[in-house]
DRENDO-1510 file (C-alpha; in Angstrom, 1 decimal, always signed):
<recs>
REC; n; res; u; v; w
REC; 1; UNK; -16.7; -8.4; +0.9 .
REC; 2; UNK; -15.8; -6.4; +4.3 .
REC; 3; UNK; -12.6; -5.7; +4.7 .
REC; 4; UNK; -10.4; -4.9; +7.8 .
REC; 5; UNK; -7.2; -3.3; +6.3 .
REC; 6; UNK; -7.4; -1.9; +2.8 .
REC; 7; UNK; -4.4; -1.3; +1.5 .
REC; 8; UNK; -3.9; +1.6; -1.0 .
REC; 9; UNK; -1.0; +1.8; -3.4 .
REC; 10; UNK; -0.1; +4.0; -6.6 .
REC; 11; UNK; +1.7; +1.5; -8.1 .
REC; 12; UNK; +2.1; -2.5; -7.7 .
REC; 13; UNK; +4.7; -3.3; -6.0 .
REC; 14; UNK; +4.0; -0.1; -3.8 .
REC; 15; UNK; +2.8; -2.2; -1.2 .
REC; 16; UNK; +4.9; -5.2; -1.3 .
REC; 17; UNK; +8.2; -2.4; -0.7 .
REC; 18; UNK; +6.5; -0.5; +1.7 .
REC; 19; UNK; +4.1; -2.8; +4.2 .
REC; 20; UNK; +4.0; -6.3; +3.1 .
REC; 21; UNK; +5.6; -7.8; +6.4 .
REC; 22; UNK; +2.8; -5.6; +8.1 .
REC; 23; UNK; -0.1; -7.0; +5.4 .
REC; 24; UNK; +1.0; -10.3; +6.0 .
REC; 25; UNK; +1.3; -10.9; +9.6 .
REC; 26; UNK; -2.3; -9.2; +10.7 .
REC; 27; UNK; -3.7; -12.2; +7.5 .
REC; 28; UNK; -1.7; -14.3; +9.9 .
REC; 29; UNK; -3.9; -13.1; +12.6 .
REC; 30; UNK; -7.2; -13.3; +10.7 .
REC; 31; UNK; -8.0; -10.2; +9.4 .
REC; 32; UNK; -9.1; -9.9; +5.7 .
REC; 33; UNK; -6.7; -7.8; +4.0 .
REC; 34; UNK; -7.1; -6.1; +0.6 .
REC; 35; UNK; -4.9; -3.9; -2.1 .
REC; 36; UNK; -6.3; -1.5; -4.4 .
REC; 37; UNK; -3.6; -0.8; -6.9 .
REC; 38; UNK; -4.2; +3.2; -8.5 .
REC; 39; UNK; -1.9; +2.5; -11.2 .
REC; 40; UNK; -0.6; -0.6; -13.7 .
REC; 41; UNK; +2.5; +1.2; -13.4 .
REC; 42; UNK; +2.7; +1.0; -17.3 .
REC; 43; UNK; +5.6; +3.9; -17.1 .
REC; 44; UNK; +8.1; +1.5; -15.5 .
REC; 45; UNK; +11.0; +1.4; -17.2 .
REC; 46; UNK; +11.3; -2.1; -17.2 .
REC; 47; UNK; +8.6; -4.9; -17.8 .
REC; 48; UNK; +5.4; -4.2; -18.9 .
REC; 49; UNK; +1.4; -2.9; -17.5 .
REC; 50; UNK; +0.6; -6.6; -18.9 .
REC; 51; UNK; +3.4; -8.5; -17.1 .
REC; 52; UNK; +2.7; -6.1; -13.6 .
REC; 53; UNK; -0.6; -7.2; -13.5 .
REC; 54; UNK; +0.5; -10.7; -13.3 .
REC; 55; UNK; +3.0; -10.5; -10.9 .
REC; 56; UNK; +0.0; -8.6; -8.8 .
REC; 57; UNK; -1.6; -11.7; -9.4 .
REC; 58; UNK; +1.5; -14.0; -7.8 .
REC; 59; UNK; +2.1; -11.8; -4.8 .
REC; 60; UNK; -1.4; -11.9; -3.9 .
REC; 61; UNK; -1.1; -15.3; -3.0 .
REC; 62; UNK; +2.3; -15.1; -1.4 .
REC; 63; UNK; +0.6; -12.6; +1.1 .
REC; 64; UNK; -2.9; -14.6; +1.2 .
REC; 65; UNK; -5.0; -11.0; +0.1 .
REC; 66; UNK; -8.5; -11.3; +0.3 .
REC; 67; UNK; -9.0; -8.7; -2.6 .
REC; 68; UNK; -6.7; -7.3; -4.7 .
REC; 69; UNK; -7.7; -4.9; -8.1 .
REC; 70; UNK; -6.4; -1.9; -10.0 .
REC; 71; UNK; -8.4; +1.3; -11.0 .
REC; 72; UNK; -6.2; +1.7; -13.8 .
REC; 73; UNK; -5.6; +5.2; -13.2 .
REC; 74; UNK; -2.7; +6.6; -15.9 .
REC; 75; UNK; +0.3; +6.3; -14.0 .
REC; 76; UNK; +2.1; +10.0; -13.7 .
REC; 77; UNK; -0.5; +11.6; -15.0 .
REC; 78; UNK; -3.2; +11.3; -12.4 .
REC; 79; UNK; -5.1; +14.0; -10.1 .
REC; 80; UNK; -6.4; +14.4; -6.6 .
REC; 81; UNK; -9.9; +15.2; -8.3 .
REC; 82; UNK; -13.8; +15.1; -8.1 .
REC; 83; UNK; -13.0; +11.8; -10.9 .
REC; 84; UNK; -10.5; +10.2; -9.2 .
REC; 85; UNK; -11.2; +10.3; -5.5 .
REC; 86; UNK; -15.6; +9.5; -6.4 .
REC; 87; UNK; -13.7; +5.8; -8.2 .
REC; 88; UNK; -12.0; +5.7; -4.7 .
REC; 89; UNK; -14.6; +6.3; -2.3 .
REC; 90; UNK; -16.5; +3.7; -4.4 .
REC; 91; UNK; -13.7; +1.0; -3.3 .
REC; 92; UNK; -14.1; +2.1; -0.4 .
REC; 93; UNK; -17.9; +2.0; +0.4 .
REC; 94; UNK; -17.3; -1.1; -1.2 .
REC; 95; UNK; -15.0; -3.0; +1.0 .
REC; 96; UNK; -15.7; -0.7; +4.1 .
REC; 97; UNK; -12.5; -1.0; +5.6 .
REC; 98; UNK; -11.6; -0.3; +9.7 .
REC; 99; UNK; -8.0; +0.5; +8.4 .
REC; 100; UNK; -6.7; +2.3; +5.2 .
REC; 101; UNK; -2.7; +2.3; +4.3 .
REC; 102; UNK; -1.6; +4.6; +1.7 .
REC; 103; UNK; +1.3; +5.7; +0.1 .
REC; 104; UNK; +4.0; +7.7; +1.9 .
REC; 105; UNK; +3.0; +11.6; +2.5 .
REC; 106; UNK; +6.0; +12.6; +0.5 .
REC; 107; UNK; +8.6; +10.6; -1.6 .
REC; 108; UNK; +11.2; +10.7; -4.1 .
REC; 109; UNK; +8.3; +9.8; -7.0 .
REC; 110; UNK; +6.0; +12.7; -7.1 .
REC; 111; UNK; +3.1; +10.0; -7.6 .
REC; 112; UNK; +3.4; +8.5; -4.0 .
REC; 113; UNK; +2.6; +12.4; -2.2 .
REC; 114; UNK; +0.2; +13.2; -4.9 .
REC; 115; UNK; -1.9; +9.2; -4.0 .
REC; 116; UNK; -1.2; +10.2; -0.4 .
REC; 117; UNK; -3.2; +13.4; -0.6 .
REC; 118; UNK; -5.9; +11.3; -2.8 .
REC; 119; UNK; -6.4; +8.9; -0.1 .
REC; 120; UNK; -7.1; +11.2; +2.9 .
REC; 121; UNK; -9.8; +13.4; +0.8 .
REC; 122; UNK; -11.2; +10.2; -0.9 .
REC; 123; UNK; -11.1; +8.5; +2.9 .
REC; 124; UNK; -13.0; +11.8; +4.1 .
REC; 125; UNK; -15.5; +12.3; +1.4 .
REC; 126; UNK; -16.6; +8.7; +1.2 .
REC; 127; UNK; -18.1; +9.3; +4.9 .
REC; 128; UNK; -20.2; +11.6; +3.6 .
REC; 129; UNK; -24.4; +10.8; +3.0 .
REC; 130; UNK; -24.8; +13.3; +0.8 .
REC; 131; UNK; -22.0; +12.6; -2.0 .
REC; 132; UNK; -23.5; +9.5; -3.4 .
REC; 133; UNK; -21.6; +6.3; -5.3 .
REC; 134; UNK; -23.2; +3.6; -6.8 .
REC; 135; UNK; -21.8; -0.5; -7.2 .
REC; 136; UNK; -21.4; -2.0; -10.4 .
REC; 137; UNK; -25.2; -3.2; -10.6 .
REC; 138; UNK; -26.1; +0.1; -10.1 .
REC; 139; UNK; -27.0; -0.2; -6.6 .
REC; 140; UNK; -26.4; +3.3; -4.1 .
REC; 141; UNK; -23.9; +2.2; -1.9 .
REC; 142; UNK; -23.7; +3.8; +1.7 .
REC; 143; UNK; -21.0; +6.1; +3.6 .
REC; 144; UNK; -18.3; +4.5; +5.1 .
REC; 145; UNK; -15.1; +6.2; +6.6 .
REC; 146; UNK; -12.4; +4.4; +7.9 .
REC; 147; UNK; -11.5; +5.0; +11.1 .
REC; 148; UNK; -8.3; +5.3; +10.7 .
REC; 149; UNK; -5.5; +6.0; +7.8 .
REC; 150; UNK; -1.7; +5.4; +7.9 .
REC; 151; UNK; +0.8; +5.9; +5.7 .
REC; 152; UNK; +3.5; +3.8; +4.8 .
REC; 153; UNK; +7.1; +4.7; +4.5 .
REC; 154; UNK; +8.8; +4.5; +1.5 .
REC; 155; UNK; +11.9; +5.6; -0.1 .
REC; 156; UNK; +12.6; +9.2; +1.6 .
REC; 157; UNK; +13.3; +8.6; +5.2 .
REC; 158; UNK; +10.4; +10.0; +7.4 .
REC; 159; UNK; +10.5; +9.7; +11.1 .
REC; 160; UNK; +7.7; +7.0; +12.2 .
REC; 161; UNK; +4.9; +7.3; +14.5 .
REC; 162; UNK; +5.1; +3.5; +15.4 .
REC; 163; UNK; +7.0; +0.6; +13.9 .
REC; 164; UNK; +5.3; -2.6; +13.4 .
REC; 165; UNK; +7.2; -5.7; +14.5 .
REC; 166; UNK; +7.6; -7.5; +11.0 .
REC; 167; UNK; +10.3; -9.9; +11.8 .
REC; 168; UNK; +8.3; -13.2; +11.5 .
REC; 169; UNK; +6.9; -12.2; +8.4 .
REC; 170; UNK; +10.4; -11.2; +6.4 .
REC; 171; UNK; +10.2; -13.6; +4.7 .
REC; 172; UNK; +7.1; -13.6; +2.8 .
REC; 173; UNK; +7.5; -10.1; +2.0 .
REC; 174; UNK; +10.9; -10.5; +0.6 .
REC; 175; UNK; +8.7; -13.4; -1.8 .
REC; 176; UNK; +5.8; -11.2; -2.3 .
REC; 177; UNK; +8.7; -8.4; -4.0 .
REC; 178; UNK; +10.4; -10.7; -5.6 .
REC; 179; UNK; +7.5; -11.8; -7.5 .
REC; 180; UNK; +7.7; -8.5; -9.5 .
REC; 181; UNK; +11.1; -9.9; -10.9 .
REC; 182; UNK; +10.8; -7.4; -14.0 .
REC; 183; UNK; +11.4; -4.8; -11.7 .
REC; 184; UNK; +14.6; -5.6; -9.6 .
REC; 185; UNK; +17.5; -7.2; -10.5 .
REC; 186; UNK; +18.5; -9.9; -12.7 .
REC; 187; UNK; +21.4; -10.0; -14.9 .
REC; 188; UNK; +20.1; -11.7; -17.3 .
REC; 189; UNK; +17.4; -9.2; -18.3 .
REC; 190; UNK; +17.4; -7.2; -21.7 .
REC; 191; UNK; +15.5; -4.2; -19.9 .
REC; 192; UNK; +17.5; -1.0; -19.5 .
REC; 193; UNK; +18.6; -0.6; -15.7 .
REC; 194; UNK; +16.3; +1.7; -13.2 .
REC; 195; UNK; +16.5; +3.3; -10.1 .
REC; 196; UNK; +15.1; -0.2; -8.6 .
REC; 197; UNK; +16.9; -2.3; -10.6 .
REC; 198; UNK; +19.9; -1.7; -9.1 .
REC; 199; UNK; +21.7; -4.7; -7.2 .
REC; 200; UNK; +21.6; -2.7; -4.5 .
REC; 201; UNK; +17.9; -1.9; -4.1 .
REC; 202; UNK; +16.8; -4.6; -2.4 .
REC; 203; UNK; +19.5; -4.5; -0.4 .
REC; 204; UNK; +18.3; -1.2; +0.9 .
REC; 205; UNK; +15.0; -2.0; +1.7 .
REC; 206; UNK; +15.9; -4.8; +3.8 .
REC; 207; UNK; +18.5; -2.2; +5.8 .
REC; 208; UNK; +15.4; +0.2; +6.0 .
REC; 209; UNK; +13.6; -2.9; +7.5 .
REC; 210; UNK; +16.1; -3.4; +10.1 .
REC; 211; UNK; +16.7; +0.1; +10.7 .
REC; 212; UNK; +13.0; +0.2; +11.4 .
REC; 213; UNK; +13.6; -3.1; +13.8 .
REC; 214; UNK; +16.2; -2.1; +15.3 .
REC; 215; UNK; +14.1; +1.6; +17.1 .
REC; 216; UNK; +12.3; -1.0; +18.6 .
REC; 217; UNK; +14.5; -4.0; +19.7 .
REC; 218; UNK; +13.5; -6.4; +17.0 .
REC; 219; UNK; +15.6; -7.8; +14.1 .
REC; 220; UNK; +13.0; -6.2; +11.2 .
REC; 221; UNK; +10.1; -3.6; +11.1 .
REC; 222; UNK; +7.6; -1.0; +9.0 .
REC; 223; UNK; +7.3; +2.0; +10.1 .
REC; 224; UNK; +4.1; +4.1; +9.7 .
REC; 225; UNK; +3.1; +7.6; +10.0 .
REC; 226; UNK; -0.5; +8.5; +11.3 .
REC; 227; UNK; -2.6; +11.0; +9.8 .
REC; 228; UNK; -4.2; +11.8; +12.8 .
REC; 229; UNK; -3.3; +12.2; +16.4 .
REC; 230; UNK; -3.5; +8.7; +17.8 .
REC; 231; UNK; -5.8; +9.0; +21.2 .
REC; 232; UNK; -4.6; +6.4; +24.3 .
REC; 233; UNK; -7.4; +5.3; +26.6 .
REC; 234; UNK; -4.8; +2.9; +28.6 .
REC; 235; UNK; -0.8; +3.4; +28.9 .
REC; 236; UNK; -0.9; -0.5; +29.9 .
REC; 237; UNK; -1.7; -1.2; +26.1 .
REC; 238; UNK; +0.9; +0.5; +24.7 .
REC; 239; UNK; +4.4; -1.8; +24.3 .
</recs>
C-alpha cells in the first residue's frame, strides 16, 4: 500500500501529542496516512507494552490511518545504526511515502532527538540502489526517498518553520490521545504518577496548540520544522 504521509514516531502516543490534528485533517482531504511506531513504549511508567499496543489500535481508527505497525525497537535503548535504520528504510520502500513526519530534532526525552536523527539517515539511505532491502516474501524492494521530511514539535519549545491550521480537527486529536488513557490522567488509576500523568499535561498541550494557532490567526495549530530549505516557485501560494 502507497502511502502519502508516513508518520514516524518513537513511541505511541508520539504522534497523537505531537501531529494528530495535522494526520487527521489531510485523511480528511484524501490522502492515505500511515504511523510506524519505533517503540511499544514498554518503559512507560504507567500501563503496559500490551495495553499500548491496544490503545494504538483504538486511535487508529479515531484518526482513520491507513497503516499503522511497530518495529518493536527496545524503547531507551535503541541506536541510529546500520540495524535499525536497514528495518526503516524497509518501511519505507514499502509504503513509499511523498511525506515523512518524525519526531522532534531535540526534546526533553533523549529518545525523540536520537529517532529524529534515525529518520533523516534511514530517509536518505533508503533512496539509495545500491543498499538493498528485501519485503517479507523475500522480494528486493526498490529505492524510494521521500521528498520531503518534517519534524514535529514536541515538548521543548522550538521555533516553527510553518504552523498547520489544526483547528477543525481538535477534536479528534484530543480523542485519538485520550485513547491512551493509561498514560494521562485519571484518578482512579493504581499506576504511580508520571511526567504525563499530570492533570496538567493535557492541559499543556492544548495551550501549545493554541499557542501554535494563535502565530497564525487561528484558534489551534502544529507546528513543524523542515529539515531542508523549503524552495517557493510562486509567493501567490504561500498564505
Amino acid at each position: 500500500m502507497k502511502l502519502d504521509i508516513l508518520v514516524m514516531a518513537v513511541h505511541p502516543d508520539d504522534a497523537e501529542l505531537g501531529c494528530s490534528g495535522t494526520i487527521a485533517k489531510h485523511i480528511s482531504m484524501g490522502y492515505k496516512v500511515g504511523i510506524v511506531d519505533f517503540t511499544r513504549g514498554e518503559l512507560g511508567t504507567r500501563g503496559s507494552a500490551e495495553i499500548r499496543d491496544e490503545e494504538a489500535a483504538a486511535s487508529a481508527k479515531v484518526m482513520g490511518l491507513s497503516a499503522r505497525e511497530n518495529l518493536r525497537f527496545r524503547d531507551g535503548f535503541f541506536k541510529n545504526d546500520e540495524e535499525h535504520q536497514m528495518k526503516l528504510m524497509q518501511v519505507i520502500r514499502k509504503y513509499q511515502p511523498e511525506i515523512v513526519l518524525a519526531n522532534g530534532i531535540t526534546d526533553r526525552h533523549p529518545d525523540h532527538g536520537r529517532s529524529s536523527a534515525l529518520a533523516v539517515d534511514a530517509c536518505f539511505y533508503a533512496g539509495l540502489r545500491m543498499v538493498p532491502t528485501y519485503n517479507e516474501d523475500g522480494s528486493a524492494q526498490k529505492e524510494w526517498r521521500p521528498k520531503h521530511l518534517y519534524h514535529y514539535i514536541q515538548d521543548k519549545y522550538i521555533e516553527p518553520d510553518f504552523v498547520i491550521d489544526i483547528t477543525d480537527f481538535w477534536d479528534i486529536k484530543d480523542k485519538a490521545i485520550r485513547a491512551f488513557g493509561s498514560q494521562f490522567f485519571d484518578p482512579n488509576s493504581a499506576d504511580p504518577q508520571s511526567y504525563i500523568s499530570s492533570p496538567d499535561f493535557l492541559d499543556f498541550i492544548e495551550a501549545r496548540n493554541r499557542e501554535m494557532g494563535h502565530k497564525i490567526g487561528v484558534k489551534y495549530g502544529e507546528g513543524f520544522t523542515s529539515y531542508q530549505t523549503q524552495g517557493v516557485s510562486d509567493l501567490m501560494k504561500l498564505s
